[in-house]
FISE-363289 format. One record per atom (N, C-alpha, C): x, y, z. Coordinates in steps of 0.1 Angstrom, whole numbers, padded with zeros to 4 digits, always signed. Atoms other than C-alpha are relative to their C-alpha. Example, Ala and Ser with C-alpha at 12.3 -4.5 7.8 and 13.67 -1.06 7.14 Angstrom:
! FISE-363289
+0009-0012+0000
+0123-0045+0078
+0009+0012+0000
-0009-0011+0000
+0137-0011+0071
-0008+0011+0008
! end
This chain:
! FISE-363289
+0000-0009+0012
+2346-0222+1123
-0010-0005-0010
+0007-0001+0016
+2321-0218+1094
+0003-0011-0014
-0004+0003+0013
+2324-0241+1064
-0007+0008-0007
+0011-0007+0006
+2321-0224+1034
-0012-0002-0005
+0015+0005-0001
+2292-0246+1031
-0013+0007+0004
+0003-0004-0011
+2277-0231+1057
-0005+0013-0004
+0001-0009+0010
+2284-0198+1044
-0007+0007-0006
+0005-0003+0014
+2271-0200+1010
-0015-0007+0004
+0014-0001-0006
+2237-0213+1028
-0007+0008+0005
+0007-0016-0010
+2232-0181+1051
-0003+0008-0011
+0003-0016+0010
+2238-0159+1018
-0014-0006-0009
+0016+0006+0004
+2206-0184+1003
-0009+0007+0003
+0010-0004-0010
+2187-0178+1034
-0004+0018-0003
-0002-0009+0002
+2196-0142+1030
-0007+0005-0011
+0002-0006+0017
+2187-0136+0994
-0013-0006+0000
+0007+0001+0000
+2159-0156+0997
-0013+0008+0008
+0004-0009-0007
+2143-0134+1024
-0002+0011-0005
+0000-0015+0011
+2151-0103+1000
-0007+0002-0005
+0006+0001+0015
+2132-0118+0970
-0017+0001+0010
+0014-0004-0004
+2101-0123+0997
-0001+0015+0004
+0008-0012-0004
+2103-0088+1012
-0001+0009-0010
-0001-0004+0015
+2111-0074+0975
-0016-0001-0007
+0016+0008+0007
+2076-0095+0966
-0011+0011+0006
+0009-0010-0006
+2056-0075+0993
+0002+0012+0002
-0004-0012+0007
+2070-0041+0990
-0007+0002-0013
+0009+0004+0011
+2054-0051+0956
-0013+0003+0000
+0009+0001+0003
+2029-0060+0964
-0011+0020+0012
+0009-0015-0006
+2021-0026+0992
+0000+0011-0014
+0005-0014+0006
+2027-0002+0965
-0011-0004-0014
+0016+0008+0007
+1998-0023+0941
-0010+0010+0012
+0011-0008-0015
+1979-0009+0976
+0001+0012+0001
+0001-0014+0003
+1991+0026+0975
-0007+0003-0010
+0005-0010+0012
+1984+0033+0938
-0016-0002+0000
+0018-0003-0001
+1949+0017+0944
-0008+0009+0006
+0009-0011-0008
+1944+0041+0972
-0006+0008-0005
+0007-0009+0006
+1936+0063+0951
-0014+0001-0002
+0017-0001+0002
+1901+0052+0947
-0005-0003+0011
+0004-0002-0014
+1897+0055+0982
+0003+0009+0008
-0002-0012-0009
+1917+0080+0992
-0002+0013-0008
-0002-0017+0006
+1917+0121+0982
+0004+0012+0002
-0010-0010-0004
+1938+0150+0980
+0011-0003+0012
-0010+0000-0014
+1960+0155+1010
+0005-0016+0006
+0002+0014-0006
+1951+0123+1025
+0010-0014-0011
-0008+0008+0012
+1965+0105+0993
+0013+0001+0002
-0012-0007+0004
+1994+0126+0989
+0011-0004+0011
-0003-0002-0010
+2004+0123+1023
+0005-0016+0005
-0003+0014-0003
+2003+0083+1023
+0009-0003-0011
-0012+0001+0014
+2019+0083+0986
+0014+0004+0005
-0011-0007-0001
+2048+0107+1000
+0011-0010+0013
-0011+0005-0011
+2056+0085+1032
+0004-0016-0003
-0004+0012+0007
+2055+0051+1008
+0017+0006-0008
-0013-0006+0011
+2081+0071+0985
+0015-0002+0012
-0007-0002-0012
+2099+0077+1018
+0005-0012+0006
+0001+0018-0005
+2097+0039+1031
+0009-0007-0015
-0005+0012+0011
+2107+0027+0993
+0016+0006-0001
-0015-0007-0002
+2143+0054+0997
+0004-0013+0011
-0012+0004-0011
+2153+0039+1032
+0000-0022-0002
+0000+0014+0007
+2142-0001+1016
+0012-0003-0007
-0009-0001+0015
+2165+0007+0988
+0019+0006+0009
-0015+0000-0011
+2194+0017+1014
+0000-0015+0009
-0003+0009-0009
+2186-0015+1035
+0003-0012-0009
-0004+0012+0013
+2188-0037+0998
+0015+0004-0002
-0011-0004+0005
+2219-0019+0993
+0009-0010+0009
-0006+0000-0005
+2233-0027+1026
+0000-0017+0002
+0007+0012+0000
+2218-0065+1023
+0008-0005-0012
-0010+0005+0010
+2236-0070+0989
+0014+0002+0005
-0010+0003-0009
+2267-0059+1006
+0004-0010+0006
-0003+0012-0006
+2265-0085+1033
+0002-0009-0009
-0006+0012+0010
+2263-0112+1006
+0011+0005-0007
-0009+0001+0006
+2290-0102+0988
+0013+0000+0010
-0006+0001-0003
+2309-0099+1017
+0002-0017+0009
+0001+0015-0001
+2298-0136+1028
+0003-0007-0009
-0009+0010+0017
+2309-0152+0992
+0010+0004+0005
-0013-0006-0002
+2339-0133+0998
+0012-0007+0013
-0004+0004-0008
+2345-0147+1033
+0001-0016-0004
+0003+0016+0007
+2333-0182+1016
+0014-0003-0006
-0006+0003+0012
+2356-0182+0992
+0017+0001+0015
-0015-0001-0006
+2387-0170+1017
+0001-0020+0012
+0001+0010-0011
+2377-0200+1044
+0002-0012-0013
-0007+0013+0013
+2382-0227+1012
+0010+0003+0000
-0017+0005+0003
+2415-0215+1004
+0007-0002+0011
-0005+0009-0014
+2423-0217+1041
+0001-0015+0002
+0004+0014+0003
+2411-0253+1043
+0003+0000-0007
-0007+0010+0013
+2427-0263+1010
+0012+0004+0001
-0014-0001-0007
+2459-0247+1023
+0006-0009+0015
+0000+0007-0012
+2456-0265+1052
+0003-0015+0000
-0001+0019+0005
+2453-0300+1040
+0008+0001-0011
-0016+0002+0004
+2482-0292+1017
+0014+0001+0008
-0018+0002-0012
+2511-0283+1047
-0006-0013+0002
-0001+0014-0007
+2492-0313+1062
+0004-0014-0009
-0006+0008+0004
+2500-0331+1034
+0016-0004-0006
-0016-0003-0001
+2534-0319+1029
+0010-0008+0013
-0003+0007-0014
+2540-0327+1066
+0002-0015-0002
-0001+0009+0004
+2531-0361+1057
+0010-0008-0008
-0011+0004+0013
+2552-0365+1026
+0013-0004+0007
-0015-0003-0012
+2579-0350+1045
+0004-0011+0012
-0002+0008-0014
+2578-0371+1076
+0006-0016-0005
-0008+0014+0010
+2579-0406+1052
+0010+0001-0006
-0012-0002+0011
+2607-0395+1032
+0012-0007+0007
! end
């Protein structure tokens, strides 16, 4: 099993990953809006419309990317009180057994 150590590392790794593909998404539509002075009419419009298109289903896959993390804290957090319930019967057990 997972410590929540463990865990709360993957959702790092995770988020950190985000922030870079977040960075270059950035930085492509810097590249789109410059096209403009390279590209014209149609041809423009046509690469502007399927960036627009690309930044919708990004923004569905950030959605579903913040999701996972919050359901990994979530899981984090349940796997500690497991383990801290755990090593309380066992120390009950303990108690118990010396008495």
């Amino acid at each position: 099993m997972s410590t929540p150590g463990a865990i709360l590392n993957t959702v790092r790794r995770i988020d950190d990953n985000q922030t870079i593909l977040k960075r270059k998404e950035s930085g492509f539509k810097v590249e789109i809006k410059d096209g403009r002075n390279w590209w014209e009419g149609n041809a423009y419009k046509s690469l502007e419309s399927s960036f627009i298109e690309i930044e919708k289903e990004t923004s569905k896959i950030y959605n579903g990317i913040n999701n996972l993390k919050s359901e990994l804290k979530r899981l984090s957090s349940d796997v500690q009180r497991a383990e801290e319930e755990k090593r309380r019967k066992k120390m009950e057990m303990q108690k118990n057994g010396k008495d």
